[in-house]
C-alpha positions as CSV (number, residue, x, y, z in Angstrom):
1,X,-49.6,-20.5,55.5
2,X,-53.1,-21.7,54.5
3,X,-55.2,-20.5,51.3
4,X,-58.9,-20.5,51.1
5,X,-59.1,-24.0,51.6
6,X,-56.3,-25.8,50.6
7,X,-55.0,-26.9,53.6
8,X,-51.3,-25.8,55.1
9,X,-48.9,-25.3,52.4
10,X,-45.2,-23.5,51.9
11,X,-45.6,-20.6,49.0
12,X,-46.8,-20.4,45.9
13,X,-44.2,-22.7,43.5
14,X,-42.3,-20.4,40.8
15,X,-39.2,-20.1,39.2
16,X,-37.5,-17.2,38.5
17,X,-34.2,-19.3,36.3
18,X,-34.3,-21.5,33.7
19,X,-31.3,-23.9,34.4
20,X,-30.0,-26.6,32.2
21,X,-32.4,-30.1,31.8
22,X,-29.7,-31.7,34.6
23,X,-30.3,-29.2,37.3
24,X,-33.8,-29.5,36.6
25,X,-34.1,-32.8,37.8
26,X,-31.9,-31.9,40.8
27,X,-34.4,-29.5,42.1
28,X,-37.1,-31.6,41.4
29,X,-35.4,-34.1,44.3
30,X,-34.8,-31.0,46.1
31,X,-38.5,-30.5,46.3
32,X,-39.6,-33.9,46.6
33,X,-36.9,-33.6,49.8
34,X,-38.5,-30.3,50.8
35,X,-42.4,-31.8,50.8
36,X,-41.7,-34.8,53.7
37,X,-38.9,-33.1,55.6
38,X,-39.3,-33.6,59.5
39,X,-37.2,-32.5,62.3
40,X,-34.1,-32.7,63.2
41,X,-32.1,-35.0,60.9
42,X,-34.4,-34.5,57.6
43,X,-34.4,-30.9,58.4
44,X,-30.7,-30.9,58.3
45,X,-30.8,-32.5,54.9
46,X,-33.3,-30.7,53.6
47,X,-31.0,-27.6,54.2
48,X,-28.5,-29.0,52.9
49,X,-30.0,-29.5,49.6
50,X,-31.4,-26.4,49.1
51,X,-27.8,-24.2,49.8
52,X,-26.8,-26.2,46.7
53,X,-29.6,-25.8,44.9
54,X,-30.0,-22.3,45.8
55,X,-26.6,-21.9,44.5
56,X,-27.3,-23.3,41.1
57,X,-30.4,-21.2,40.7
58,X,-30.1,-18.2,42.9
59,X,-33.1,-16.6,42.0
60,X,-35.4,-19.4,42.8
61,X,-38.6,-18.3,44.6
62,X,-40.0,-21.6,45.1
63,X,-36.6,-22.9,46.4
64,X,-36.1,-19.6,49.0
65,X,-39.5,-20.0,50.3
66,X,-39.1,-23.8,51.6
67,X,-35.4,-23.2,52.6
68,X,-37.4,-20.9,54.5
69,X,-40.2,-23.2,56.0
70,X,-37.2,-25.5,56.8
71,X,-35.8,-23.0,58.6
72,X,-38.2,-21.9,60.5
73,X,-39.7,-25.7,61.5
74,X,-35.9,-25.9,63.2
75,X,-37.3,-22.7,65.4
76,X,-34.0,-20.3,63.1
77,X,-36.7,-17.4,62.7
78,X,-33.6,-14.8,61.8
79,X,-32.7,-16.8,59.0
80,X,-36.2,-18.0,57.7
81,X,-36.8,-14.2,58.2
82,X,-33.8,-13.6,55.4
83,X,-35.1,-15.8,52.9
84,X,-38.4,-15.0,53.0
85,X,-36.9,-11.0,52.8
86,X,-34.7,-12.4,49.7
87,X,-37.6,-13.6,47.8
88,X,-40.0,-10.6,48.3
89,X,-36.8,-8.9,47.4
90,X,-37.7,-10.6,43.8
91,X,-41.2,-11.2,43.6
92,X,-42.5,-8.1,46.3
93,X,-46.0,-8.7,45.5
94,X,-46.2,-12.3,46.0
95,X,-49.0,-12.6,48.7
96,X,-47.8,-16.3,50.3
97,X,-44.7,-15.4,50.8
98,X,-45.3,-11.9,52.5
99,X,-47.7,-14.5,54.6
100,X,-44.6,-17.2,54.5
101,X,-42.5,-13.7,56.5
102,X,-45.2,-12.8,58.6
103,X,-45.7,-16.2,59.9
104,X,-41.8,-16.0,60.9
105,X,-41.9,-12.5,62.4
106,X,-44.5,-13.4,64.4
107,X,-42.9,-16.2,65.5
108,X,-40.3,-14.3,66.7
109,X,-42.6,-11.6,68.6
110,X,-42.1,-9.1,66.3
111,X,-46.0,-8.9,66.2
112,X,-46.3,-4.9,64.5
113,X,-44.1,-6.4,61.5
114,X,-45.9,-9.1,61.2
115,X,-49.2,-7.3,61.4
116,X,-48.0,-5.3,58.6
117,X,-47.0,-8.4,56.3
118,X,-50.3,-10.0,56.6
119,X,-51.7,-6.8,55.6
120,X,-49.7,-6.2,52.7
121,X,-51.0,-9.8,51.9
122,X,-54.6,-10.0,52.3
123,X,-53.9,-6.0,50.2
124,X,-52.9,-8.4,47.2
125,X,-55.1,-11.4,47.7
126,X,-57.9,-10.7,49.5
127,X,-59.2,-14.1,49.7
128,X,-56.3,-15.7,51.5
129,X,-57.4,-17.3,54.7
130,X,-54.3,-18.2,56.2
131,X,-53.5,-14.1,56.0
132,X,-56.7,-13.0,58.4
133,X,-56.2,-16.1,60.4
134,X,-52.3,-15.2,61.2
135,X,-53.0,-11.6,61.3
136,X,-55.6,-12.4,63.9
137,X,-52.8,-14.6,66.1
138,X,-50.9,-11.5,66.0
139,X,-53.5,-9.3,67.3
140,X,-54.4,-12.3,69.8
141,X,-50.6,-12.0,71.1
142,X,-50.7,-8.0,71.5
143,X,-54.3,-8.1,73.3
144,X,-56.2,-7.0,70.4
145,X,-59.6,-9.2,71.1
146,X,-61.9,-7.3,68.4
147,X,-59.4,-7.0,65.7
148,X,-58.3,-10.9,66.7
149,X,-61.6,-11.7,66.5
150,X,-62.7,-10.3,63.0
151,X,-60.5,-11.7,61.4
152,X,-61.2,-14.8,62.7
153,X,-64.4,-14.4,61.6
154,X,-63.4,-13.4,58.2
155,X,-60.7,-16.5,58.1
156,X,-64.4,-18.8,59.2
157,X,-66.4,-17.3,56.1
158,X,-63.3,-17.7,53.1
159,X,-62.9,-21.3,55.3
160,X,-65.6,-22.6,57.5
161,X,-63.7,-26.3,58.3
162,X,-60.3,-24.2,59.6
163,X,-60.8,-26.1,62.9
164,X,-57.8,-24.2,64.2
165,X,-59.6,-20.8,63.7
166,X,-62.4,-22.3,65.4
167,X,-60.1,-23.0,68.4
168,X,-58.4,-19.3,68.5
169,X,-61.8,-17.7,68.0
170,X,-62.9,-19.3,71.2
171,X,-60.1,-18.1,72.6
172,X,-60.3,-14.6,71.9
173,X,-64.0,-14.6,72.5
174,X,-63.2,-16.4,76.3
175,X,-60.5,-13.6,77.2
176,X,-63.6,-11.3,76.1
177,X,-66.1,-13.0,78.6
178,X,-68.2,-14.3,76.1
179,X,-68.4,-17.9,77.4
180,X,-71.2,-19.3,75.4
181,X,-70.0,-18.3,72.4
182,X,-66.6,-19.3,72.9
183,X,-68.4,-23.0,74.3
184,X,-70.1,-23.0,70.5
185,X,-66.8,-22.6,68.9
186,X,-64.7,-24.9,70.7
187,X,-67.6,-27.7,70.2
188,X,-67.9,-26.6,66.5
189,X,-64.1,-27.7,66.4
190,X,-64.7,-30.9,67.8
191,X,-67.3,-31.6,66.2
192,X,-65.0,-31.5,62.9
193,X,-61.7,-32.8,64.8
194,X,-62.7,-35.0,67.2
195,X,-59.3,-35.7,68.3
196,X,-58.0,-32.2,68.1
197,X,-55.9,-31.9,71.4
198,X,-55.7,-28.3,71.3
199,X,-59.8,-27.8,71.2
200,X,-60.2,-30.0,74.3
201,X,-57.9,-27.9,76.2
202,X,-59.0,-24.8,74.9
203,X,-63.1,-26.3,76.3
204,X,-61.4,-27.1,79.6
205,X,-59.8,-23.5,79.9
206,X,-63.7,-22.6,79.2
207,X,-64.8,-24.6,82.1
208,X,-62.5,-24.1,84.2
209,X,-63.3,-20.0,83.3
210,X,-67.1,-20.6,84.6
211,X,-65.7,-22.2,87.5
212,X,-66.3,-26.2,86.8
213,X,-62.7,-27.5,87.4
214,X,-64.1,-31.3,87.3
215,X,-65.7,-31.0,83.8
216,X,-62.3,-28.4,83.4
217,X,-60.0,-32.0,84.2
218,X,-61.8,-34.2,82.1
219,X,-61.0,-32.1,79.1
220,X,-57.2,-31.5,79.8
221,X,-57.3,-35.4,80.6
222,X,-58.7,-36.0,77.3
223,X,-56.3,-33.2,75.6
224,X,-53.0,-35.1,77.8
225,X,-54.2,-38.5,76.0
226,X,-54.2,-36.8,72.3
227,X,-51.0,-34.8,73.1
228,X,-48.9,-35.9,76.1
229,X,-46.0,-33.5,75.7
230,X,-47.8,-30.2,75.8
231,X,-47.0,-28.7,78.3
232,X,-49.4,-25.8,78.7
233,X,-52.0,-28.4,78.8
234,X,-50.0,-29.7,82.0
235,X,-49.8,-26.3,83.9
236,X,-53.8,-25.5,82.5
237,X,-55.0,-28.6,84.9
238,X,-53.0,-27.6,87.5
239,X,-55.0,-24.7,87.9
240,X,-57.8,-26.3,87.9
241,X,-56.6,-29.1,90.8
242,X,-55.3,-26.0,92.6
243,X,-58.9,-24.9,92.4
244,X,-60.2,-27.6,93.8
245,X,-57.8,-27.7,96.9
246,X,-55.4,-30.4,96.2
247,X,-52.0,-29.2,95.6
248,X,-50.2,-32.6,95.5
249,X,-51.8,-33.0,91.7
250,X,-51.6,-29.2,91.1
251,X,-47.6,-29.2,91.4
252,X,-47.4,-32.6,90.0
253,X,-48.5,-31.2,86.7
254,X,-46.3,-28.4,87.0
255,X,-43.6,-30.6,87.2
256,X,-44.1,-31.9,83.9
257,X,-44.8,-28.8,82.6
258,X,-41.4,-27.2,83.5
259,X,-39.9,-30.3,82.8
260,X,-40.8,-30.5,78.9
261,X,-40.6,-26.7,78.9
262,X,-38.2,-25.4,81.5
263,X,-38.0,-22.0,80.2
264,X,-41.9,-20.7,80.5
265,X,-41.7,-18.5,83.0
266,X,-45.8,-18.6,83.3
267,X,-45.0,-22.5,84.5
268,X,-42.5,-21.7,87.1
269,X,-45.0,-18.3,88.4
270,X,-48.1,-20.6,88.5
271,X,-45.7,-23.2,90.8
272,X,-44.4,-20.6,92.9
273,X,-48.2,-19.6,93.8
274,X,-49.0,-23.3,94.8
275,X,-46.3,-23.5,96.4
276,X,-47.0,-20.6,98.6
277,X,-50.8,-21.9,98.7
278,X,-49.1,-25.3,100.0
279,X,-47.5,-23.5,102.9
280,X,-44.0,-24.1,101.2
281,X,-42.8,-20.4,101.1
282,X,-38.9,-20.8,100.5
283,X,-39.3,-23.2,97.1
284,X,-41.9,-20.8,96.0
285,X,-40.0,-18.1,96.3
286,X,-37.0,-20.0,94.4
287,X,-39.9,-20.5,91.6
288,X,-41.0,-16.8,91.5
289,X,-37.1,-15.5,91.3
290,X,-36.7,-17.8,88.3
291,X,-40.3,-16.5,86.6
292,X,-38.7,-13.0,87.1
293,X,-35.6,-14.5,85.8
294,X,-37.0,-16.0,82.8
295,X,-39.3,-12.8,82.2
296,X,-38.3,-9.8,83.6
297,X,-41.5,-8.2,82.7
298,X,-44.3,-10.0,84.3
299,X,-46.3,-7.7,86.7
300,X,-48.3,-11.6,87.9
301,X,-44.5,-12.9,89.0
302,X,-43.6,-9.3,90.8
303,X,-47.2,-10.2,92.5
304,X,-46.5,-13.6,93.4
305,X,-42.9,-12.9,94.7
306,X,-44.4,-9.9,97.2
307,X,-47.2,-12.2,98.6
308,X,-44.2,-14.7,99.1
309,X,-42.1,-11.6,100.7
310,X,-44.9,-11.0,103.2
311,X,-45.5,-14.1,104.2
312,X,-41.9,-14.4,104.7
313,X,-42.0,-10.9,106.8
314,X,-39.9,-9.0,104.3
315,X,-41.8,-6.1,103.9
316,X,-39.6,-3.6,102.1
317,X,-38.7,-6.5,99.3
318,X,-42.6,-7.2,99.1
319,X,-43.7,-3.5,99.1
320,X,-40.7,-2.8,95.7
321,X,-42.0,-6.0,94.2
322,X,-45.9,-4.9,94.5
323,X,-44.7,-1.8,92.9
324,X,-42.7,-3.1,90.3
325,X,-45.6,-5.3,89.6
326,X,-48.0,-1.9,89.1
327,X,-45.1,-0.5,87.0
328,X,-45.1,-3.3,84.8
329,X,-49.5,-3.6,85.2
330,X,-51.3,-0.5,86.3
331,X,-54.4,-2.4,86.3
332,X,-53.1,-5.4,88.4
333,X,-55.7,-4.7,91.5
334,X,-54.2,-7.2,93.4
335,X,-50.6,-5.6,93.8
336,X,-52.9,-2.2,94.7
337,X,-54.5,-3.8,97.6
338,X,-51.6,-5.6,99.0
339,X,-49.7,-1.7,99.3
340,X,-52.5,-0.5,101.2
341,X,-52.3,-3.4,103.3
342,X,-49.0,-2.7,103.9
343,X,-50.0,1.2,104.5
344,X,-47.1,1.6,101.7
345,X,-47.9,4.5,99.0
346,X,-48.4,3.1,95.3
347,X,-45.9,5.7,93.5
């Protein structure tokens, strides 16, 4: 979590014990441990130490809360979860770590918990950042774009250098439509980070929104340079080369996007519709069944895999996967217009 300005940081330090002068200096190492772990094998470690500390000082606030972090760095969100829970179960008012639990819930897409944490939170200490700025990732992730977006704003005016905020701003305000102010906040970002990877991808999803994929490239190429294994980055500028017609690059990048994350199912959807676009029906079809596979509820997969059907000349699997599709996404207009295409009924 991030306070006003201060940078990210575990919890607030405090100890609930008072062990002997010999365990003392244990935990300091402990927490000297705890401040440079990095995955995997110092993470390990890290872990290590703090069972046995935790064990000699069971009540340790400070302690709980980075056996936490550590926890959740190695991606163990139930068990971060647990200590975070453990500690409020001492300390319930302690605003960093109900920030410390949300940050963990909402990593594990419990988003209307998380929501609630952050809440609680910013209840206690109003004028913690990090708790409007993760609050606002959670409504970001459940579609919220107004309630995302003011507390963004709020997050900007208790911390106007939080780059990131600047970057998920722009984000929220993009999904809105509101390009130029979403161009303002990804350039106020680099502006303060030029070498922020994330802001040059987040300018080239902006250009490749108002439809200049070239301009679109150079930022992803820029973004690839500053972070070569993100992979969203990977399948984001292969939508922009599928844009511009050439399909060889387009599912070259999606090969390295599956490749360093093979189970996104938005990487393997976004194949299968180059593929299809490529004229290579049966491994696109392959790629939508695995999408489906890997996310069961994605209407845009459903979509993809009926186009494929069609094309294929497998009507009745195309017209239940449209369907499917407008189960899963009333609003998905496409889906609509391919059933009346077909002359099939929506339902």
């Amino acid at each position: 979590m991030r306070g006003a300005g201060s940078g990210r940081t575990t919890a607030r330090l405090r100890i609930s014990t008072k062990p002997s002068s010999s365990i003392r200096c244990l935990l300091r190492r402990w927490v000297r441990v705890a401040a440079h772990i990095k995955p995997p094998g110092d993470l390990d470690r890290a872990i290590v130490d703090f069972d046995r500390a935790i064990r000699l000082a069971p009540d340790d606030i400070r302690l709980l809360t980075m056996r936490g972090v550590a926890w959740r760095a190695k991606g163990e969100m139930d068990l971060a979860i647990a200590d975070f829970t453990r500690a409020l179960e001492i300390a319930p008012n302690d605003p960093r770590v109900l920030g410390e639990r949300g940050t963990s819930l909402h990593a594990a897409g419990q988003l209307d918990r998380a929501v609630a944490d952050f809440t609680e939170a910013i209840r206690l200490d109003p004028r913690l950042s990090s708790a409007y700025e993760y609050r606002g990732l959670s409504h970001l992730a459940r579609g919220n774009l107004d309630a995302a977006i003011a507390d963004f704003d709020e997050t900007l005016r208790l911390d106007p250098a939080d780059v990131d905020t600047h970057v998920s701003r722009g984000t929220a305000r993009l999904l809105k439509g509101d390009h130029d102010r979403a161009f303002a906040d990804f350039e106020a970002a680099l502006r303060m980070a030029p070498e922020h990877a994330f802001a040059w991808s987040a300018r080239g999803n902006a250009f490749l929104g108002r439809g200049e994929p070239d301009r679109a490239i150079a930022d992803y190429d820029r973004a690839i340079t500053l972070a070569p294994n993100y992979s969203v980055t990977y399948s984001n500028r292969a939508r922009a080369w599928r844009n511009k017609g050439d399909f060889t690059r387009a599912l070259s990048d999606l090969d390295i996007a599956i490749r360093l994350a093979p189970t996104d199912a938005a990487s393997y959807n976004s194949r299968a519709w180059t593929y299809q676009l490529a004229g290579r029906d049966a491994e696109g079809l392959a790629d939508a069944n695995k999408a489906i596979e890997l996310n069961p509820k994605d209407a845009n997969a459903f979509d993809t895999r009926g186009t494929i059907h069609v094309k294929l000349g497998l009507r009745d699997k195309a017209v239940a996967d449209f369907r499917k599709a407008l189960e899963l996404n009333p609003a998905l207009t496409a889906s609509s217009e391919a059933l009346k295409n077909l002359g099939a009924a929506r339902q």
